[in-house]
C-alpha positions as CSV (number, residue, x, y, z in Angstrom):
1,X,-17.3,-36.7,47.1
2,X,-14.6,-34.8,45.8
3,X,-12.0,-36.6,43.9
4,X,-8.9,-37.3,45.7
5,X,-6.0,-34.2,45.3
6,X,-8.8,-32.0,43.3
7,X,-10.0,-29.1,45.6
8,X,-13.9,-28.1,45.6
9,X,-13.7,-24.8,44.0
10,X,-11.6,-25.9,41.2
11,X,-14.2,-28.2,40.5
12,X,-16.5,-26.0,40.5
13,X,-15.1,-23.6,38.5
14,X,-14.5,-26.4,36.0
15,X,-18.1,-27.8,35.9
16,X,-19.6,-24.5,36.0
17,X,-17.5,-24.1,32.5
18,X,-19.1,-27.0,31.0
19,X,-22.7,-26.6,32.4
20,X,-24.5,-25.1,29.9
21,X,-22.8,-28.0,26.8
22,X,-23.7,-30.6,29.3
23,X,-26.9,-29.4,29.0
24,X,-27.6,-28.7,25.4
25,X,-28.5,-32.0,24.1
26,X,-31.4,-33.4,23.1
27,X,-31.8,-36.0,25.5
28,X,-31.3,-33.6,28.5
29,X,-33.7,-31.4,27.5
30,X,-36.8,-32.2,29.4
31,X,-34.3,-32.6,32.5
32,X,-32.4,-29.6,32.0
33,X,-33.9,-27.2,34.5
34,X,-34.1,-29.5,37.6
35,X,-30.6,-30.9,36.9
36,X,-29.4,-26.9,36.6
37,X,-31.2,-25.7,39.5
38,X,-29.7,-29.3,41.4
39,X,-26.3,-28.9,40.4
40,X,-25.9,-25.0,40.8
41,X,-27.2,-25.7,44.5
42,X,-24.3,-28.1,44.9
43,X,-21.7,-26.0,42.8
44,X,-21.8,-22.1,43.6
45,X,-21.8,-22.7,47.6
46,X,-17.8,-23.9,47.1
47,X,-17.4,-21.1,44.6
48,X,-18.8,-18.7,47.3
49,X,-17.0,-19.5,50.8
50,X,-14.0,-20.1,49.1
51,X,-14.2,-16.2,47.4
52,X,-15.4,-15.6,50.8
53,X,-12.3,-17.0,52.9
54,X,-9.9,-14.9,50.2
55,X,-11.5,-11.9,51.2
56,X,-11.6,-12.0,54.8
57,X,-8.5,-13.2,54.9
58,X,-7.5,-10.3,52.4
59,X,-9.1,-7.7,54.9
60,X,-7.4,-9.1,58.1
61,X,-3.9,-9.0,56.6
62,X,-5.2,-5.0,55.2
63,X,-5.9,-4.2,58.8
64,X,-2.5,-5.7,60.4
65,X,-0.4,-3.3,57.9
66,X,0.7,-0.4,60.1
67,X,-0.6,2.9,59.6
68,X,2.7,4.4,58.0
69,X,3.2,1.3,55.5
70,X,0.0,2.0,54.6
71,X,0.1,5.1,53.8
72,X,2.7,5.0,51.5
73,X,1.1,2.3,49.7
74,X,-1.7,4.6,48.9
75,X,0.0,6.2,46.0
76,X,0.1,2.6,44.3
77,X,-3.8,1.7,45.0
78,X,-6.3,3.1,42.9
79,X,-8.7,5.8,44.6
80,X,-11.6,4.3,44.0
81,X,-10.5,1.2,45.4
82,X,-9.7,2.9,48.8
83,X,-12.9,4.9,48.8
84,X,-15.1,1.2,48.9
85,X,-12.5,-0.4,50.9
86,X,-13.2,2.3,53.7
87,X,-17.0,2.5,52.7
88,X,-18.4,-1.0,51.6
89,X,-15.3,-3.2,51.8
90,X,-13.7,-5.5,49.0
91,X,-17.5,-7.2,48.1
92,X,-19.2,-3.9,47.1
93,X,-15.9,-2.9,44.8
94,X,-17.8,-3.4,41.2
95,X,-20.4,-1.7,39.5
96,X,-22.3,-0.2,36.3
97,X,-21.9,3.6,36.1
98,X,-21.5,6.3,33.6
99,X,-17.8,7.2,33.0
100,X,-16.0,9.2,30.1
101,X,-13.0,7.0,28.9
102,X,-10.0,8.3,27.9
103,X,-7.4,6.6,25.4
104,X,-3.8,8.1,25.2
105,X,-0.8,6.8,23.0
106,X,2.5,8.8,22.5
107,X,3.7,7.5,19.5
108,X,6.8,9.0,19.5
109,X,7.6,6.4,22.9
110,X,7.0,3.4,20.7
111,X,9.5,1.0,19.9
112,X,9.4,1.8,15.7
113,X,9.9,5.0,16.3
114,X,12.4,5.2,18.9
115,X,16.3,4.7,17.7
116,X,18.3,2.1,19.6
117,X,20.6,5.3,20.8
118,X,17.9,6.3,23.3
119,X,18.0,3.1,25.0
120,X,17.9,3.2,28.4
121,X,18.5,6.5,29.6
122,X,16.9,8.7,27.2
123,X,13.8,7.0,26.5
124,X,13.1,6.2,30.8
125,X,13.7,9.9,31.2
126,X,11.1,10.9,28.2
127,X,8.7,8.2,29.2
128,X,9.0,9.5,33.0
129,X,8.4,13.0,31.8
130,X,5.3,12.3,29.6
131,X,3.9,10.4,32.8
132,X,4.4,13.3,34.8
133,X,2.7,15.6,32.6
134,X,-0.2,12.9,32.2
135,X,-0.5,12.5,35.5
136,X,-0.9,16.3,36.2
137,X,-3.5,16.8,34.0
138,X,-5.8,14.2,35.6
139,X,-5.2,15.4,38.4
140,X,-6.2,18.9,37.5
141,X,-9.6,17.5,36.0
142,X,-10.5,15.1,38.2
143,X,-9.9,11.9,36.4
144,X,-8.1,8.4,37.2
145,X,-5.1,7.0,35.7
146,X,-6.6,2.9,35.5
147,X,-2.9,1.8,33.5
148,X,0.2,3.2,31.6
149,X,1.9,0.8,29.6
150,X,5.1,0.3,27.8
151,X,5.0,-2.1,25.5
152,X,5.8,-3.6,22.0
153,X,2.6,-2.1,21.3
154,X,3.5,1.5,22.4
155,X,3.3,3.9,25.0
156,X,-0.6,3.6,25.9
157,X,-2.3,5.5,28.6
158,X,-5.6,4.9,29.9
159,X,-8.2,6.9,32.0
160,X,-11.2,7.6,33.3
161,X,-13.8,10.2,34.8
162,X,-16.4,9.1,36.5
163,X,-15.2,6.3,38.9
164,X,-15.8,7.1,43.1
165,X,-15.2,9.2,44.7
166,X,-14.4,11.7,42.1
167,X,-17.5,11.2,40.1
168,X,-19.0,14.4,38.2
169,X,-22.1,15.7,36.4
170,X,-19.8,17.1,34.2
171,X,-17.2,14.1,33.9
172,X,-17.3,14.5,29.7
173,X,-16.5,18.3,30.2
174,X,-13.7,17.3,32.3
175,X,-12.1,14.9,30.1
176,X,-12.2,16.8,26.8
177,X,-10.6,19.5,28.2
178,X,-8.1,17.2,30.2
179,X,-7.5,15.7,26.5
180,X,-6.8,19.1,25.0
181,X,-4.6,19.7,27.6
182,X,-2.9,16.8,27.2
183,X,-2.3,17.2,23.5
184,X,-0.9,20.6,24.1
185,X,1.6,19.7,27.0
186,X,2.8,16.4,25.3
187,X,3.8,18.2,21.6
188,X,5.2,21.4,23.6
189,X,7.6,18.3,24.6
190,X,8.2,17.1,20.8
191,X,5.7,14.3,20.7
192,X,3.3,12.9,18.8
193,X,0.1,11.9,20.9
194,X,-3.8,10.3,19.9
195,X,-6.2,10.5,21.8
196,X,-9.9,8.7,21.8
197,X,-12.5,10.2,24.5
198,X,-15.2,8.2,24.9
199,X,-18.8,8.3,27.2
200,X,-21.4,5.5,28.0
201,X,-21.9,2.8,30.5
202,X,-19.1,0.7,31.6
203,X,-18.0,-2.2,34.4
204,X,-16.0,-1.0,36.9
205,X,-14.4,-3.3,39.4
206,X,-11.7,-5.8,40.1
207,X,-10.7,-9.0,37.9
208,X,-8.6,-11.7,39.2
209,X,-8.8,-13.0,42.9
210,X,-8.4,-12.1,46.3
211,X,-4.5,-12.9,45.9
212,X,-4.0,-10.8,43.2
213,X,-6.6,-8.5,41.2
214,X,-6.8,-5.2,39.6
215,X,-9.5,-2.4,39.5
216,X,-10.1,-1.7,35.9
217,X,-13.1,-0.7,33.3
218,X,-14.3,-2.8,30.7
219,X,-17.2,-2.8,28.0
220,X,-18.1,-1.5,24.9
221,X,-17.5,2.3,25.6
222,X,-13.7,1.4,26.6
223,X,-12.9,-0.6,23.6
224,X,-14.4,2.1,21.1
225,X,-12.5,4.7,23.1
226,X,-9.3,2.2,21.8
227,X,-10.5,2.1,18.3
228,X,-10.4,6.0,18.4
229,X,-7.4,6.4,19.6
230,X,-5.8,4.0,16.6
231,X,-8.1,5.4,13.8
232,X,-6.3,6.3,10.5
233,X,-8.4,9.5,10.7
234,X,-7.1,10.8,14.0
235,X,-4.5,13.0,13.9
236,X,-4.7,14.4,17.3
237,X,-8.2,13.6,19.4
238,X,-11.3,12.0,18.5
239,X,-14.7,11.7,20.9
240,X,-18.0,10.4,19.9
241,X,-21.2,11.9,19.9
242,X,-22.1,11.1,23.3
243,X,-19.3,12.7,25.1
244,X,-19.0,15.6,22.2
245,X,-23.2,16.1,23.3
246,X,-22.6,16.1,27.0
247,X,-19.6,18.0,27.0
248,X,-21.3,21.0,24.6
249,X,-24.0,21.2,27.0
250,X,-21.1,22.5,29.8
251,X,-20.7,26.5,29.2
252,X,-17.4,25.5,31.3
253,X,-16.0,24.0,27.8
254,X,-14.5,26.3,25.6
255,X,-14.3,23.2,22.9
256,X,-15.5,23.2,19.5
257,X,-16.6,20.2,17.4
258,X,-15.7,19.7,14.4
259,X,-17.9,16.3,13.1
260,X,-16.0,13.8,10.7
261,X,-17.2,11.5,7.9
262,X,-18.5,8.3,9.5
263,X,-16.3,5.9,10.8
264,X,-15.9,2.3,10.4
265,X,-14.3,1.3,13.7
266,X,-14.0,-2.9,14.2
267,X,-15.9,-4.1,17.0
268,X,-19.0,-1.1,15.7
269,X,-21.4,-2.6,13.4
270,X,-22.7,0.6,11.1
271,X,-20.8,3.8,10.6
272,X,-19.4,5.7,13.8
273,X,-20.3,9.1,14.6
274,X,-16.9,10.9,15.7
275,X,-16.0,14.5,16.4
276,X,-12.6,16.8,16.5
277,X,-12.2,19.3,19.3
278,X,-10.4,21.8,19.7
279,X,-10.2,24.7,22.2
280,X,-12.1,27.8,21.6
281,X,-9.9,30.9,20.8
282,X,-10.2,34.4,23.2
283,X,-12.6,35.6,20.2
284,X,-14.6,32.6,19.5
285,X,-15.2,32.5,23.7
């Protein structure tokens, strides 16, 4: 029985945690897969019906919001998260795809570099303003804007191509010239931008619960997009040699590659292939 003032799927959660250090020692050895299969069997169904419950409950209270509420809360949810909320509903949100992952930071917005005199008009009005121009580039290249922060980090943007239901064969394409783009509009406006452009296999999906959760993109291709982005070696965009190889392969970019010395990027055991583009001039083209 469940302990008094404890509900199931805490519990759960919490012996799920320690499952696998419960079963390490020696003594449990021999026993370790019956007890496993035994106590998953008893565990997960509480896990299940109670993730179950949130969504349901989730998708009655989606369906009760009238139709002109809802669609002005559209420009605050994420389009993929609509397109499977039409298609599939909230269980078939996640998945492993392709995407091209795009790191921006406007160092000019962060808080060493800005003076106190900017605060809070001036620097609202020039973050607003470098949003805006973001935001229209994306827009114009198909990508999504997954989160734009302000914080004592920075001013950090970051996007990707590839997510439903905007996905494209040519998704690296899109996002170096997006990234070029961006460069070019943000220092027309007198700041200083990196970028990092990165391609490979990534999860996309929600994390959190049914009471509050965000659609976002994680694994290894996102964080080395990060790491590109910060290098001491960028000075304006950086892409590795997946996206620089699919986006060459597109006669729709005018981009050239130039290739760097090998990185050494944390979180990348070896050196890192990375690559500078920039766009092709009227003569080159």
């Amino acid at each position: 029985d469940t302990p008094r003032g404890v509900d199931s799927a805490s519990l759960a959660a919490a012996l799920e945690a320690t499952l696998p250090a419960a079963l390490s020692s020696p003594v449990a050895d021999s026993l370790a897969p019956a007890l496993e299969a035994s106590l998953r069997a008893s565990l997960l169904p509480p896990m299940e019906q109670a993730t179950e419950r949130g969504l349901a409950r989730l998708s009655e209270e989606a369906a009760s919001v009238p139709a002109a509420v809802a669609a002005r809360l559209a420009a605050y949810i994420p389009e993929p998260v609509q397109y499977r909320m039409r298609t599939a509903g909230m269980n078939w949100l996640a998945d492993f795809r392709l995407a091209t992952i795009l790191f921006v930071r406007i160092t000019t917005l962060s808080p060493d570099y800005v003076s106190p005199a900017m605060f809070p008009a001036g620097i609202v009005a020039q973050t607003q303003t470098a949003f805006g121009a973001i935001r229209a580039e994306l827009a114009r290249f198909g990508g999504m804007l997954a989160r734009f922060n302000v914080d004592d980090k920075g001013t950090i943007l970051f996007a990707a191509f590839g997510p439903p239901p905007h996905q494209h064969e040519d998704d690296a394409s899109r996002a170096v010239l997006c990234a070029v783009a961006t460069l070019e509009r943000l220092r027309s406006l007198g700041h200083e931008v990196r970028i990092g452009v990165t391609t490979g296999t990534v999860f996309c999906g929600t994390v959190g619960n049914a009471e509050r959760g965000e659609y976002t993109f994680y694994g290894t291709t996102v964080n080395m997009a990060a790491r590109l982005m910060t290098s001491g070696e960028n000075d304006g965009i950086l892409v590795d040699e997946t996206t620089r190889r699919d986006a060459a392969a597109e006669d729709s970019c005018l981009v050239d590659f130039e290739p760097l010395p090998p990185l050494s990027l944390k979180g990348h055991d070896g050196a890192f292939a990375a690559f500078r583009p920039s766009r092709r001039t009227a003569d080159e083209s």
